[in-house]
Backbone bond lengths (Angstrom), bond angles and torsions (degrees), N, CA, C in turn:
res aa  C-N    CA-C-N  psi(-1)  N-CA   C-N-CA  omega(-1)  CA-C   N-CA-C  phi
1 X - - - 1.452 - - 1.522 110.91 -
2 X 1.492 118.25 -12.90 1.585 115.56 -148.67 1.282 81.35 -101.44
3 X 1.400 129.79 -55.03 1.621 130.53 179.81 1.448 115.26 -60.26
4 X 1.346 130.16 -19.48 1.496 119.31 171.49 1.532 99.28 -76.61
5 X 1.372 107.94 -32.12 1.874 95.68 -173.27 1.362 108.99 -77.59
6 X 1.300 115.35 -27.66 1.574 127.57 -174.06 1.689 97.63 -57.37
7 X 1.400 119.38 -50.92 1.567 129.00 -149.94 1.877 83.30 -73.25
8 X 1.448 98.34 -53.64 1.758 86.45 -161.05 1.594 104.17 -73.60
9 X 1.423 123.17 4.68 1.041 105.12 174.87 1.756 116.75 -84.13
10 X 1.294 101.81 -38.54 1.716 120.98 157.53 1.374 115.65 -22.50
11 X 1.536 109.55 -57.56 1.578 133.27 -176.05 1.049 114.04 -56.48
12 X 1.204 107.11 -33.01 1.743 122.98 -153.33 1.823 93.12 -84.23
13 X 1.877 99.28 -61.23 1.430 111.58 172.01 1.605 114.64 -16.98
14 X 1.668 114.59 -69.94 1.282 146.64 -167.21 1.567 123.95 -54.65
15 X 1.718 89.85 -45.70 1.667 114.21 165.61 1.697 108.80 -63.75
16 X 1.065 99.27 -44.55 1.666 103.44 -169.15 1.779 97.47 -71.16
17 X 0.881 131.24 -53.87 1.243 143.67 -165.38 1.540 109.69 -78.18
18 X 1.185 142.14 7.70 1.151 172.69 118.63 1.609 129.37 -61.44
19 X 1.040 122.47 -71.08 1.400 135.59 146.63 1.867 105.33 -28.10
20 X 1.490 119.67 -59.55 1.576 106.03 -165.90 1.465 100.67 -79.97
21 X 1.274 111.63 -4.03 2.022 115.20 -170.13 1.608 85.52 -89.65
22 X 1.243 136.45 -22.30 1.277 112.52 -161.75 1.634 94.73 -113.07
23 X 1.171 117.52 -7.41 1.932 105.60 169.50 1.374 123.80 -66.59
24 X 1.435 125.47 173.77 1.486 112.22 -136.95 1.851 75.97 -114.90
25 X 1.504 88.14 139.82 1.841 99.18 -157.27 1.975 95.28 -84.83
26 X 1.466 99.62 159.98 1.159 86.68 -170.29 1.264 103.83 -158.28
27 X 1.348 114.94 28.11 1.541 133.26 175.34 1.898 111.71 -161.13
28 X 1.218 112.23 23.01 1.897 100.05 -178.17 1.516 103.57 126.36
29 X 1.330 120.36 -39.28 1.343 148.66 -153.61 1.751 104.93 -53.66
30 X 1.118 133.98 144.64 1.780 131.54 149.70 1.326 98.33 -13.01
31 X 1.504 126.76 -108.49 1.229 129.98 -165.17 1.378 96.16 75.32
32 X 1.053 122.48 68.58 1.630 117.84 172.28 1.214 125.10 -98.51
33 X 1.774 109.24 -13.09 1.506 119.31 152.86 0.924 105.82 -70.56
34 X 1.028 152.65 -84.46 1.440 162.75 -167.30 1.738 119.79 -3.92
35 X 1.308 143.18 154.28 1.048 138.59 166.71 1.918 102.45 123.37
36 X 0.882 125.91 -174.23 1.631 146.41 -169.07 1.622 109.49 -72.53
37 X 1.183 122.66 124.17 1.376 111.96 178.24 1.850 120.48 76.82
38 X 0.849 113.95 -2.54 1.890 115.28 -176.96 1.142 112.18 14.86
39 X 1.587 114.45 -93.34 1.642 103.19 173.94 1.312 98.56 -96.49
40 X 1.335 121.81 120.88 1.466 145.74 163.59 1.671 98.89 10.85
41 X 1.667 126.83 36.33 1.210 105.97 174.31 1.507 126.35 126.94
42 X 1.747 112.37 -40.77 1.186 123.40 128.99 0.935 131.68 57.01
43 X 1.401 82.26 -132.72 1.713 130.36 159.69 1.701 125.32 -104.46
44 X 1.359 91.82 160.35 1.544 89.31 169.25 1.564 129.66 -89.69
45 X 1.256 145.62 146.28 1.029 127.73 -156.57 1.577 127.40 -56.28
46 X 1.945 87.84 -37.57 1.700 102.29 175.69 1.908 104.61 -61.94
47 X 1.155 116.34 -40.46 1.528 113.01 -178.41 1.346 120.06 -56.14
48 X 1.253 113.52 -45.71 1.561 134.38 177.16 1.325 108.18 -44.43
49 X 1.807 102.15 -62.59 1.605 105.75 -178.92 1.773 111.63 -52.20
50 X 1.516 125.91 -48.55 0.897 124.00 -177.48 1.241 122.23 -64.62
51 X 1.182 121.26 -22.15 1.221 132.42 166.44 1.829 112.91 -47.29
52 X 1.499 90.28 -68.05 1.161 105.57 -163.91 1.660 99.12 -71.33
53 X 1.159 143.60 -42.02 1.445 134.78 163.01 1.529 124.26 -37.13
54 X 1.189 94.93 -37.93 1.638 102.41 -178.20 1.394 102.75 -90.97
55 X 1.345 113.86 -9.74 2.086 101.28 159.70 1.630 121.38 -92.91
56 X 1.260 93.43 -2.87 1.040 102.52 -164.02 1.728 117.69 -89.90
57 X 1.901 82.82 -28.71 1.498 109.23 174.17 1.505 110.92 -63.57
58 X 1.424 102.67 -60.48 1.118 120.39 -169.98 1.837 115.34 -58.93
59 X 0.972 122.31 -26.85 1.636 141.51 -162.51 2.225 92.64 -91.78
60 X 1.663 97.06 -45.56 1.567 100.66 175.41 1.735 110.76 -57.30
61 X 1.514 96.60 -49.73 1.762 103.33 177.93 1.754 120.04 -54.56
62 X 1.434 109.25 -39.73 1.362 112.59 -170.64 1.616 91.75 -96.06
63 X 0.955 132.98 -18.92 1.635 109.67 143.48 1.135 141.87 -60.38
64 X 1.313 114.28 -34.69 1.593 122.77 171.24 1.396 111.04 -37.60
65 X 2.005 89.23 -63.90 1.607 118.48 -154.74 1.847 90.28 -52.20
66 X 1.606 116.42 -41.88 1.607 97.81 -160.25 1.339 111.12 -76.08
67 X 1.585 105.78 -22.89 1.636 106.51 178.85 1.547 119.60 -52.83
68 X 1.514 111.88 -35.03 1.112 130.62 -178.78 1.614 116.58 -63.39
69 X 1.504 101.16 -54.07 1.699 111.74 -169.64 1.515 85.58 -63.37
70 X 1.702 117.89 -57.20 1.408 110.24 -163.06 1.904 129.39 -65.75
71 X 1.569 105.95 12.02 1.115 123.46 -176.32 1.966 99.39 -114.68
72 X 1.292 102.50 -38.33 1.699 94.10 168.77 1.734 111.98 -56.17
73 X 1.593 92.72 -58.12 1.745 92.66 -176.46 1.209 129.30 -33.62
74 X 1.639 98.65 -63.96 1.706 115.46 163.46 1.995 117.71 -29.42
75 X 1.719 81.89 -57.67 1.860 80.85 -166.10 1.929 101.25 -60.44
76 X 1.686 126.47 -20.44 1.006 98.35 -165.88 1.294 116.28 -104.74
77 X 1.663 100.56 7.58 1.710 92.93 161.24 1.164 125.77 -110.32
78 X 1.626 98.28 17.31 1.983 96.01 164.86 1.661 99.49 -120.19
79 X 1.395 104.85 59.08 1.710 93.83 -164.57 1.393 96.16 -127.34
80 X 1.872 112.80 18.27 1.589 122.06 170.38 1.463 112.28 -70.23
81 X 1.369 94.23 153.73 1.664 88.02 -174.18 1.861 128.40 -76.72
82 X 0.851 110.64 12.23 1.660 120.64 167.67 1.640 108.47 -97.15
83 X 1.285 96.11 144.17 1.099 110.12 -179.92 1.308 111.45 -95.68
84 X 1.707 132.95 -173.14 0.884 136.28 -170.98 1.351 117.91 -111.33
85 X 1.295 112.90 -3.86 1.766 159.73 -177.75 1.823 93.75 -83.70
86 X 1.315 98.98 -58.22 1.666 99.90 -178.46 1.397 119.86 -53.88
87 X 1.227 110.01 -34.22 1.528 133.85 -158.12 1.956 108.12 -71.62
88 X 1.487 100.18 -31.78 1.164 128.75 170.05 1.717 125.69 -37.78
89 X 1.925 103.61 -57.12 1.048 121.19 -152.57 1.640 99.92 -109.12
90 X 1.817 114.38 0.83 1.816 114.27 162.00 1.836 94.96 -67.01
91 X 1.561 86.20 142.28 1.706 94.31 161.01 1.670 109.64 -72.18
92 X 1.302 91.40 169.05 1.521 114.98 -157.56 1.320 106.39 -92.02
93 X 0.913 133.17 114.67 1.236 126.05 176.45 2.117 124.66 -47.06
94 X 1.484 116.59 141.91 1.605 100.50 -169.96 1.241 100.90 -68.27
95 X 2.030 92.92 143.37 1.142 103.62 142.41 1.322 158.23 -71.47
96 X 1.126 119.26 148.24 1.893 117.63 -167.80 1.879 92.61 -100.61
97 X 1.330 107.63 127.39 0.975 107.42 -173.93 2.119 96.94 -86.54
98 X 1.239 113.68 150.30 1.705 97.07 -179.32 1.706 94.20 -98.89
99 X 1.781 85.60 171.17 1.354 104.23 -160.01 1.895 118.48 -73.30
100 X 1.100 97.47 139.03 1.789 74.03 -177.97 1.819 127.99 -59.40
101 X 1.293 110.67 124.87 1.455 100.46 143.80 1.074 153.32 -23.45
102 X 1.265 128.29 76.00 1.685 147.25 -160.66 1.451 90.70 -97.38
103 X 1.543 104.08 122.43 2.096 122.61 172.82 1.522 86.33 -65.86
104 X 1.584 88.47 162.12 1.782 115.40 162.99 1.393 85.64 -59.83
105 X 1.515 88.35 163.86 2.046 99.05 159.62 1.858 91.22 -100.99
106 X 1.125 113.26 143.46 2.068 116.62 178.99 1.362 92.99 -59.77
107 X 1.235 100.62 151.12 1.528 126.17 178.36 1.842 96.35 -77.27
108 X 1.025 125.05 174.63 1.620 124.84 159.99 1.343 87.33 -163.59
109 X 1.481 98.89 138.79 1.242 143.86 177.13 1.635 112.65 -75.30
């Protein structure tokens, strides 16, 4: 469940970040929607923008919401009672020392 919300939250990221690259710039900005005609005719420019604000809104909201669910999930599967502090003070399991490095013997010709 955590990775389907994770993926659309990605999406969401991508959408949003897309959506503000394509609003009509109005200080220096991309604005790569922006300019005469939007879609070849369409729409009108003022519609377009509103358009695109209100996806933009909407795409910010359903990001919030997943940041949120995906911060409950988290808290309730590290919400066992050991700490990570505890985890510290188990002995270590032995080490295997590895085997030595033995060279080729040279080839001769």
């Amino acid at each position: 469940m955590s990775a389907v919300l994770l993926v659309i939250h990605m999406i969401l990221a991508a959408a949003i970040i897309g959506l503000v690259l394509l609003q009509r710039s109005e200080g220096g900005g991309l604005g790569i929607g922006g300019g005469g005609g939007g879609m070849g005719g369409f729409a009108s420019p003022q519609s377009t923008a509103n358009l695109l604000t209100r996806a933009t809104w909407v795409c910010v909201a359903c990001f919030f919401a997943t940041s949120l669910i995906l911060g409950i999930m988290a808290g309730h599967v590290t919400s066992s009672k050991t700490s990570i502090l505890d985890k510290l003070d188990a002995p270590v399991a032995a080490e295997t020392k590895p085997a030595p490095i033995v060279p080729a013997a040279p080839v001769t010709e």
